[in-house]
VOGU-3710 file (C-alpha; in Angstrom, 3 decimals, decimal comma):
1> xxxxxxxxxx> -4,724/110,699/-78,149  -2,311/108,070/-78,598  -3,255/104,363/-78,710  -2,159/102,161/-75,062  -2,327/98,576/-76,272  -1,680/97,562/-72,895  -3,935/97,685/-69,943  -2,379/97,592/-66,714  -5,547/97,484/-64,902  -6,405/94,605/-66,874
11> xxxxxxxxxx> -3,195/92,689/-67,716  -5,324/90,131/-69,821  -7,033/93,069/-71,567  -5,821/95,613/-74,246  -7,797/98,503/-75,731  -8,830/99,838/-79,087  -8,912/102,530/-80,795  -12,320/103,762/-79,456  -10,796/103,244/-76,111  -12,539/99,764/-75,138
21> xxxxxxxxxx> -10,611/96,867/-73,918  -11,095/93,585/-75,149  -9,326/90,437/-74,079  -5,261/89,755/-75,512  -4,651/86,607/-77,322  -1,847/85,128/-78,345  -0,702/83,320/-81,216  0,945/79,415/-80,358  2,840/77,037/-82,100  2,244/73,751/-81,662
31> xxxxxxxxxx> 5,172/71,657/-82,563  4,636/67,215/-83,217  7,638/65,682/-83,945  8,301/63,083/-86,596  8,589/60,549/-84,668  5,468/61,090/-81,987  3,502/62,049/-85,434  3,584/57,977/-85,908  1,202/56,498/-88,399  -2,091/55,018/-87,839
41> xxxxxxxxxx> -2,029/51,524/-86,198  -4,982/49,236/-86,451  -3,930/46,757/-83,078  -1,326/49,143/-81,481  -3,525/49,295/-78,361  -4,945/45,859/-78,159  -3,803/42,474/-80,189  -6,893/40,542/-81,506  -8,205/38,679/-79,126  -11,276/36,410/-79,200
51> xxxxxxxxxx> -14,998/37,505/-78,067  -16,388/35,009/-75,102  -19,048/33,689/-74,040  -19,212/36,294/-71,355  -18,613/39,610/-71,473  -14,385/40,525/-71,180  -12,591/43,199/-69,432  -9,007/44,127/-70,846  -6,583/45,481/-68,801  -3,152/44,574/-69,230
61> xxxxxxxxxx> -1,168/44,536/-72,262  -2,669/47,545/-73,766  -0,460/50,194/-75,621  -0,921/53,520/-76,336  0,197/56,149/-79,194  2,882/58,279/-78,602  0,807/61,403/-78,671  -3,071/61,395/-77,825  -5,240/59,861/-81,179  -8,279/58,807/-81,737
71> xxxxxxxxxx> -9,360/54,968/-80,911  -10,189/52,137/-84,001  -12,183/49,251/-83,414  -12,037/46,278/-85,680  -13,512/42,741/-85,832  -12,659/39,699/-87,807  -16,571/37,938/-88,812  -19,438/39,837/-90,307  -22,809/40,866/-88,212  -20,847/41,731/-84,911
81> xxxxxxxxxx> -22,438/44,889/-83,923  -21,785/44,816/-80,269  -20,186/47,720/-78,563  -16,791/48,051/-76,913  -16,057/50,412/-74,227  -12,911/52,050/-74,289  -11,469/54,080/-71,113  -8,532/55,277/-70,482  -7,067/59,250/-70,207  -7,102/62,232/-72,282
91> xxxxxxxxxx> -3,942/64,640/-72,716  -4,878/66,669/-69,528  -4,385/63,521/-67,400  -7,944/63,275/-66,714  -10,399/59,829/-66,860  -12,690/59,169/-70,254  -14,359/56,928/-71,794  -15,702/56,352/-75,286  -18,149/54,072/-76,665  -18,310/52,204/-80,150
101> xxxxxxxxxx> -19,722/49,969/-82,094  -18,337/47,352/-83,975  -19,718/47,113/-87,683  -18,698/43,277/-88,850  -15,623/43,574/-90,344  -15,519/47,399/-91,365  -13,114/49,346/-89,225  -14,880/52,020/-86,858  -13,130/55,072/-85,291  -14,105/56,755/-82,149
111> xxxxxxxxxx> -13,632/60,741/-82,042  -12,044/61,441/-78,793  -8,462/61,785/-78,592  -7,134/59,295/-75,621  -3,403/59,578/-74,266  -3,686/56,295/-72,735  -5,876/53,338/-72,464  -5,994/51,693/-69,349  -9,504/49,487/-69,610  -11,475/47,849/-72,797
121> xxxxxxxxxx> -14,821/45,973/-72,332  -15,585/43,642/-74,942  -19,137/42,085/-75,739  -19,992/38,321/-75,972  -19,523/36,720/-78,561  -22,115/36,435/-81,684  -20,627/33,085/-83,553  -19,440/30,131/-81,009  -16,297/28,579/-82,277  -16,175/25,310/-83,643
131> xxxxxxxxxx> -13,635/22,901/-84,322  -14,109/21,512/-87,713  -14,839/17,283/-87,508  -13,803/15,179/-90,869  -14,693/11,794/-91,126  -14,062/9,119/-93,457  -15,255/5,397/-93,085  -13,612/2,228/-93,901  -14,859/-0,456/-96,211  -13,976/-3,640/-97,474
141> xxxxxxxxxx> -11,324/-6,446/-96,445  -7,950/-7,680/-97,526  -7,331/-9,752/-100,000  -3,726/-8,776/-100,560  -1,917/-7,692/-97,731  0,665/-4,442/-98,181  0,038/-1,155/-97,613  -3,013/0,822/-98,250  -2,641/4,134/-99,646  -3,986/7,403/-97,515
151> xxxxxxxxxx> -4,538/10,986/-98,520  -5,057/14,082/-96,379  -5,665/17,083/-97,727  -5,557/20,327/-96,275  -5,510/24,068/-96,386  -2,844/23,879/-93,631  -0,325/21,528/-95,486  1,917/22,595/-97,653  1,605/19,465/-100,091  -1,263/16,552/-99,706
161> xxxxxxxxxx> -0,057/14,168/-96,991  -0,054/10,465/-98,728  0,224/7,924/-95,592  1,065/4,387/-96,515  -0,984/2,288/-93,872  -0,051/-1,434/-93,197  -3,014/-3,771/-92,952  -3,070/-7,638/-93,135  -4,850/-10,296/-95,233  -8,665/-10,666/-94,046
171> xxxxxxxxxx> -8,289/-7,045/-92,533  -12,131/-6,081/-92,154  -13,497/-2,577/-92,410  -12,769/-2,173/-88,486  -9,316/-3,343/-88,625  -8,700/-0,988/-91,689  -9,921/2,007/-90,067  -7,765/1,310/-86,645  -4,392/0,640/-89,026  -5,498/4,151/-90,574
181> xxxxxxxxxx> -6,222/6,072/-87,311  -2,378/4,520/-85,960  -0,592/5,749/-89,242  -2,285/9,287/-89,120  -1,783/10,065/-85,063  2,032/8,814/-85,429  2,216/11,461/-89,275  4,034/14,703/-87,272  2,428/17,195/-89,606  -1,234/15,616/-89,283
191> xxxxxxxxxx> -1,252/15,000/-85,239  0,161/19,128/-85,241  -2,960/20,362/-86,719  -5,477/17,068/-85,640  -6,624/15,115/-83,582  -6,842/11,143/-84,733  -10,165/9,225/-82,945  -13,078/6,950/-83,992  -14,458/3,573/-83,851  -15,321/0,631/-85,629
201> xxxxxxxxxx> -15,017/1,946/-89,397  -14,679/5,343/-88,649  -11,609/7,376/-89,144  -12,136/11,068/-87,658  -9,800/14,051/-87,433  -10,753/17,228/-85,299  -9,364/20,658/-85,617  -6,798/21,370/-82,591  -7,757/24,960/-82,917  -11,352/27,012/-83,974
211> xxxxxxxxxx> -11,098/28,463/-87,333  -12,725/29,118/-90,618  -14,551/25,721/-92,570  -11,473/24,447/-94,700  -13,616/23,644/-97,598  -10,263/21,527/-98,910  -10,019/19,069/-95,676  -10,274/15,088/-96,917  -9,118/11,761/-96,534  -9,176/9,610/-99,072
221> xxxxxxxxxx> -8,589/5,771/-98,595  -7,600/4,229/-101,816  -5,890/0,303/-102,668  -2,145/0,419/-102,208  0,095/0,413/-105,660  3,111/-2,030/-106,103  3,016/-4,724/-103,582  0,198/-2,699/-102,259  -2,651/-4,527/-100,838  -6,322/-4,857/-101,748
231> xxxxxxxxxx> -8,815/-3,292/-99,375  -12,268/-3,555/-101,630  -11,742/0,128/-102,683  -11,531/0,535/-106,587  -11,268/4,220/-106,342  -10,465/7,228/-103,627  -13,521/7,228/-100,736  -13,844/11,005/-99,776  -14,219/11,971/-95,864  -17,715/13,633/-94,792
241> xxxxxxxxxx> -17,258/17,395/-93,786  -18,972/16,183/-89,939  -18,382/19,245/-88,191  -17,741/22,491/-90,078  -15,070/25,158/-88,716  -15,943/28,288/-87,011  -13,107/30,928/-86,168  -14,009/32,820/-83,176  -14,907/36,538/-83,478  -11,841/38,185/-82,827
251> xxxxxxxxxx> -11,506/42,466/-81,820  -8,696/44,466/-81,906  -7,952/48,244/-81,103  -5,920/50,511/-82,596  -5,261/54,633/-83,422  -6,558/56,320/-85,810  -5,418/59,775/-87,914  -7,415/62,322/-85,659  -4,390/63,892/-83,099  -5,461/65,431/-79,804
261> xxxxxxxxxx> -5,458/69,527/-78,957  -3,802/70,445/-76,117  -6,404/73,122/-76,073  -10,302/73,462/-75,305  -11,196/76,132/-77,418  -14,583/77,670/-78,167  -14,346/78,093/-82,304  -11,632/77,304/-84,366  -8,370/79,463/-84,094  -6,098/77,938/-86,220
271> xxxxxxxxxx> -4,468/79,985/-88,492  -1,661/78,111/-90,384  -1,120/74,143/-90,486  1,900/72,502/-91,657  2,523/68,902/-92,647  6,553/68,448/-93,549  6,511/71,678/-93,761  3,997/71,989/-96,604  0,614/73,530/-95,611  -1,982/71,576/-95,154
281> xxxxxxxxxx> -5,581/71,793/-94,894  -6,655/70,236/-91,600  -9,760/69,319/-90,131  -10,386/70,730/-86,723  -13,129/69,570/-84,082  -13,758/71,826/-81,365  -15,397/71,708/-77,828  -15,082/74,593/-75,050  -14,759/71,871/-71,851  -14,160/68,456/-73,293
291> xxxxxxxxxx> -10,341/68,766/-74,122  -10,459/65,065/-75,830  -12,948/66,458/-78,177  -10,239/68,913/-79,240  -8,636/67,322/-82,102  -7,216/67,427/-85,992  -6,798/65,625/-88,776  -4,575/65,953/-91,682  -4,738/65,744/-95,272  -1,524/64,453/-95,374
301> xxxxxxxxxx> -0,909/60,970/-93,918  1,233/60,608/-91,021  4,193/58,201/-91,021  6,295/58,639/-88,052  8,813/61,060/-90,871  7,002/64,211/-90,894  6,554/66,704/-88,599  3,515/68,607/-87,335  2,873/72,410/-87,199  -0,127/74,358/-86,061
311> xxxx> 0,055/77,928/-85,657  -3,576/79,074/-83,510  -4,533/82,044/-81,368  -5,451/81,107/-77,826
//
């Protein structure tokens, strides 16, 4: 008897030799473009932004790949193990979520593929900020009035700011220190970055923003050269590190390498895999109802130049 590959009781079913129908398949081709095939992007969906006191709920601003990836979650300071939730849609339209958690500053992906991201919950923060506090202290009086010669040094200059302060003959430490804190607020490149205070003796500048201890920050007040003037200082007094800096723990999310399915499939039907038109051995993640847990990755590393071919039965 000849063979009837199609069943026209059962459209979805053809038979066998032996006469028993079993269910047609078909093979697909699943095309990504260059261009949506873009490369991994460490803060393509959110910018760093700093961890609170409180716990922070992002929804504006957020981006999105161009075709439905896995999520990346990345922190700036060491010891933040706090998750973030990330919700948003996957490529049939339909609400997920993921959660993951951070690892200091070692990058951590998530395994669903998202199309978009419309939420992200952040955790408190583990290190409070501080702005960083230098002081330096005035000392003796003038004998010879001139100029006295100041030096600020910092990781944010360019070149050591050297500020030639005015003081007068029988200048104490007090009226020193309030010539000093004048000269430094009215220096453009020192008031940018600091803030001039203090009293009496003191001469204090304060961070304008939170960030990392600048192990280089000092102000030295040394006697003035030339016409100078005397100020009881034979050598450079060095500033006291008051308050050290500390940045705030920043997050930012990104996309990963793992590309969505537009499948849920049961096992693993691919059957060819292209990268550029070069096979390539993927890895493929499978899940019969979650379609975000349907999802590749490459050998190759996409670029937004390459194109993307899978050939599966479904």
């Amino acid at each position: 008897m000849a063979r009837v590959g199609f069943n026209y009781a059962q459209p979805h079913r053809i038979k066998t030799d032996a006469g028993y129908s079993i269910d047609q398949s078909f093979i697909a081709h699943l095309h990504i473009p260059a261009a949506t095939a873009e490369a991994a992007d460490t803060d393509g969906i959110m910018a760093a932004t700093n961890l609170a006191a409180a716990v922070q709920t992002i929804t504006t601003g957020l981006g999105a790949p161009a075709w439905p990836r896995n999520v990346t979650i990345d922190c700036s300071a060491s010891g933040v193990t706090s998750n973030v939730k990330i919700t948003g849609t996957n490529f049939a339209g339909e609400a997920i979520d993921e959660t993951i958690a951070l690892n200091g500053t070692t990058a951590k992906a998530g395994t669903k593929a998202f199309k978009t991201v419309t939420k992200i919950e952040l955790p408190i923060q583990k290190h409070a900020p501080e702005l960083q506090v230098e002081t330096a202290t005035a000392a003796g009086t003038v004998s010879t009035a001139g100029n006295a010669a100041v030096t600020v040094k910092s990781a944010l200059f360019d070149a050591d700011e050297v500020v030639d302060v005015p003081v007068e003959l029988g200048d104490d430490a007090a009226a020193i220190a309030l010539a000093i804190r004048t000269a430094l607020a009215a220096n453009e490149n020192i008031a940018e970055h600091f803030t001039v205070s203090g009293e009496t003796d003191a001469v204090i500048l304060t961070a304008k923003v939170a960030a990392t201890n600048d192990d280089t920050l000092n102000i030295a007040i040394a006697d003035g050269s030339g016409e100078g003037a005397s100020v009881g200082v034979t050598t450079a007094a060095t500033s006291a590190n008051t308050t050290p800096g500390v940045a705030p723990d920043q997050v930012w999310v990104g996309w990963g390498d793992v590309f969505g399915l537009p499948y849920t499939l049961d096992h693993n039907t691919v059957v060819k895999s292209y990268f550029d038109n070069a096979a390539d051995s993927m890895t493929i993640q499978t899940d019969a109802t979650a379609i975000e847990s349907n999802t590749f990755s490459m050998t190759g590393t996409a670029n937004g130049e390459k194109n993307i071919d899978i050939y599966l039965i479904v």
